[in-house]
matplotlib code that plots the C-alpha trace (Angstrom):
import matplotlib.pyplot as plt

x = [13.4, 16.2, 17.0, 20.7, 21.5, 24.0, 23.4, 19.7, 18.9, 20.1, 17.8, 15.6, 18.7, 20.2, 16.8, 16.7, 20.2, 19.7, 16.5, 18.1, 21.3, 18.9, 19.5, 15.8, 15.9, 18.4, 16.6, 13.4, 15.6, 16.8, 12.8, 11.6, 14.8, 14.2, 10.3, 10.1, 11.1, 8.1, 5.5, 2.0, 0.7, 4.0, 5.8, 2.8, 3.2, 6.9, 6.5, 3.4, 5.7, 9.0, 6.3, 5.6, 9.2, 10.0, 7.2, 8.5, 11.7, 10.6, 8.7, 12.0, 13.6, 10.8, 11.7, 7.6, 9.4, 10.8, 8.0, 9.1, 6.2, 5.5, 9.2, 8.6, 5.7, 7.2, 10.0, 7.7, 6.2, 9.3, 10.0, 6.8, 6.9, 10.7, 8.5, 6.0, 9.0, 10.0, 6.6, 6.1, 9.7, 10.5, 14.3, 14.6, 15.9, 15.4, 18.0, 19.7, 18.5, 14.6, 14.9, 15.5, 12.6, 10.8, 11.1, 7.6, 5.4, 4.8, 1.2, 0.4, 1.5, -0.6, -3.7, -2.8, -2.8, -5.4, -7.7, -6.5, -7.8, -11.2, -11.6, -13.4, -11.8, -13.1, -11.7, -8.5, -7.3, -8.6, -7.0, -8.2, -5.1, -4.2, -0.3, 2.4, 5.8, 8.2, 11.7, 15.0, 17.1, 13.6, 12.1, 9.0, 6.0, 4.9, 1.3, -0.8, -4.0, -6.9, -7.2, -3.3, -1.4, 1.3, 1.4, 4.3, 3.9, 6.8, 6.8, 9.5, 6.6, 3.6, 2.7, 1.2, 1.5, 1.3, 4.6, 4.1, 1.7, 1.0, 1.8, 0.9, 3.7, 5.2, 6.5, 4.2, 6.7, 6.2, 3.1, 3.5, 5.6, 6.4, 7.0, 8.0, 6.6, 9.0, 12.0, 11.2, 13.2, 10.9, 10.9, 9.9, 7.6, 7.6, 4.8, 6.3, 5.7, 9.2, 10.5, 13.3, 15.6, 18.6, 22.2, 24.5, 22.9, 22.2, 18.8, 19.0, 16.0, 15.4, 12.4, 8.7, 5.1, 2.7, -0.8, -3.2]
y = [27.8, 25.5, 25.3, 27.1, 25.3, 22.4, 19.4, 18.4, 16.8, 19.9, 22.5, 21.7, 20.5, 24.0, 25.5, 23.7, 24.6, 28.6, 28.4, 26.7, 29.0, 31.9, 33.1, 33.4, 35.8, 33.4, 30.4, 32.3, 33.4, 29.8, 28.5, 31.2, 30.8, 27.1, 27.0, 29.9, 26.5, 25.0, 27.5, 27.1, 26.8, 26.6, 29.5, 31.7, 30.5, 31.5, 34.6, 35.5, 34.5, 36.5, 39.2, 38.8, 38.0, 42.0, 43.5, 42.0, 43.3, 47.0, 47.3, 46.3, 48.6, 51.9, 50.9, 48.8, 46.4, 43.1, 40.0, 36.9, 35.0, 36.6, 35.3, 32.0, 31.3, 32.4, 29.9, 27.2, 27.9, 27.9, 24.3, 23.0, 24.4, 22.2, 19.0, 20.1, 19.8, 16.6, 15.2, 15.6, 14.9, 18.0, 17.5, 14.2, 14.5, 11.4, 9.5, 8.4, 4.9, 6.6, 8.0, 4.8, 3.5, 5.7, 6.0, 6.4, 3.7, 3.3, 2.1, 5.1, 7.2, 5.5, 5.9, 9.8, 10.2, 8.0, 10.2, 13.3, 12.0, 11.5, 15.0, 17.4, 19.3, 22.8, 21.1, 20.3, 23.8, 25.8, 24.5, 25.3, 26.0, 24.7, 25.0, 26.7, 24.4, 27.3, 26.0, 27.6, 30.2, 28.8, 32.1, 29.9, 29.5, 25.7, 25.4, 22.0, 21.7, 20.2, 17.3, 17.1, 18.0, 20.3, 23.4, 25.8, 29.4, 31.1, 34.6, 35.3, 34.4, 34.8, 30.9, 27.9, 24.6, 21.4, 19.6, 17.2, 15.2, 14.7, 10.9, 8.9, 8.4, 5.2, 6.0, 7.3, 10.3, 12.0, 13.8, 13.0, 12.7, 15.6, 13.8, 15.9, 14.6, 15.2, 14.2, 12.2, 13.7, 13.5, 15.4, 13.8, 16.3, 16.0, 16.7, 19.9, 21.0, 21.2, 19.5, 17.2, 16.5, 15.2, 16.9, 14.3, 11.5, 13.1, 14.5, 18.3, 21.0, 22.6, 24.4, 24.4, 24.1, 26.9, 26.2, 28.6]
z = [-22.3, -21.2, -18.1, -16.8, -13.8, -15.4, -13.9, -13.2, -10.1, -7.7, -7.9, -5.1, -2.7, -3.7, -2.7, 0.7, 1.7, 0.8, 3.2, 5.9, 6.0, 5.8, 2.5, 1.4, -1.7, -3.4, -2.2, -3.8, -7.1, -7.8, -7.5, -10.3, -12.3, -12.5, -12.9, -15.5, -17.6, -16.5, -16.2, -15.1, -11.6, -9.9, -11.7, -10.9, -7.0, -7.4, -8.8, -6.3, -3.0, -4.7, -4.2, -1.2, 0.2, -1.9, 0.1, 3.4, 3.1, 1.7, 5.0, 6.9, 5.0, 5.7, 9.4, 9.3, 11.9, 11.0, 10.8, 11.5, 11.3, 7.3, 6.5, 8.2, 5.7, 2.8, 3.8, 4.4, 0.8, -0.9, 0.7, -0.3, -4.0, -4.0, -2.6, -5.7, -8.2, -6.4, -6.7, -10.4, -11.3, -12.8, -12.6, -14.4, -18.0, -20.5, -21.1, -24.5, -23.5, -23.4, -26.9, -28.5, -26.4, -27.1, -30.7, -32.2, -33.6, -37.0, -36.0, -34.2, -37.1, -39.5, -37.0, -37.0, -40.4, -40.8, -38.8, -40.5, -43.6, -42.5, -41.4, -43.2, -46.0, -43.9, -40.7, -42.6, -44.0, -40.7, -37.7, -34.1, -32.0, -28.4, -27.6, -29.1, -28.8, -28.9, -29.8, -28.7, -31.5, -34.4, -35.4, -37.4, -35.0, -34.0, -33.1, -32.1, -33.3, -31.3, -33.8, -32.7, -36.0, -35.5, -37.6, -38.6, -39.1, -41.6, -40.5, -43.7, -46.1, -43.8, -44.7, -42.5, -43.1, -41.4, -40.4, -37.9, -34.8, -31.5, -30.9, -27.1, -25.3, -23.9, -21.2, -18.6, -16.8, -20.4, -22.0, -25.5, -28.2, -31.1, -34.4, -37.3, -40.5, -42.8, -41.3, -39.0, -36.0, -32.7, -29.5, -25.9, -24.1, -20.7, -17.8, -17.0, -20.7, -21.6, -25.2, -25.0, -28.3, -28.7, -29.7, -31.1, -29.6, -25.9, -24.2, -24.4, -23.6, -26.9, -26.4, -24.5, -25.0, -24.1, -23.6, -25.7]

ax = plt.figure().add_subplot(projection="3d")
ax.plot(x, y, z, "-o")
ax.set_aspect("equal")
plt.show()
């Protein structure tokens, strides 16, 4: 879900300075809070050195003698997990400006529903699923289909029904664009995986997508 650190931009600085003044466990606690957001690869790698850096200090604990070479590299990992969120930009929101860029195509819509039309009937009513986009405080279930409709799931009613698509997106730092069918409110979705809407005009996290 959303991120809680409150302004973007800081995470990996924050990381740095906890590693350099020694303070390794918060250094390692800020990475997983942050990338839990993002999932994947890099969350695994964070929860797999947090591990590690838990086992290191039980063993100083028992009196197993103190390894400084094991906390060196887990130090060095943590730094080169922040160059990895660097890298792939992980801290830099859209902007309001983006949005209105952004704004989705009325060609590319028509192509979309174009290409659901000329899909089988059987291919239309049974969906294969690939993602879950899993919105913040929205108890329905959203699901993208591999012929990129998007799907809701009503647990109240136990109903599902299409109520949206995957669009290209045109700008290249983001994966795609959500549009919503019906009311025409779209979501930015990010490399990292995470959705981006808007709240009275500015970028906000409202949710993420989870590959299937």
């Amino acid at each position: 879900m959303p991120s809680t650190f409150d302004e973007m931009g800081q995470v990996t600085d924050r990381i740095r300075m906890q590693v350099g003044e020694g303070e390794l466990s918060e250094a390692i606690e800020t990475l997983t809070s942050f990338l839990k957001t993002v999932g994947g690869e890099l969350y695994n790698q964070s929860i797999f050195l947090k591990g590690k850096h838990k086992e290191y200090e039980r063993e100083k604990i028992l009196g197993m003698g103190d390894k400084p070479e094991l906390r060196s590299q887990i130090s060095m990992a943590v730094l080169n997990l922040a160059d990895d969120i660097d890298e792939r930009q992980l801290e830099n929101p859209p902007t309001s400006k983006d949005f209105t860029n952004m704004a989705p195509k009325t060609e590319h819509i028509r192509q979309q529903q174009q290409q659901f039309q000329q899909q089988p009937q059987f291919q239309q009513d049974n969906p294969h699923f690939q993602a879950q986009c899993i919105f913040q405080g929205d108890m329905a279930q959203y699901y993208l289909a591999y012929d990129n409709s998007i799907w809701m799931y009503n647990p109240l009613n136990n109903q599902t029904f299409q109520v949206g698509m995957k669009l290209p997106s045109q700008d290249f730092r983001f994966a795609w664009t959500l549009f919503m069918t019906a009311t025409g409110i779209y979501y930015l979705v990010d490399r990292a995986n995470i959705i981006w809407g808007q709240n009275f005009g500015m970028p906000v996290q409202v949710g993420f997508v989870k590959n299937l």
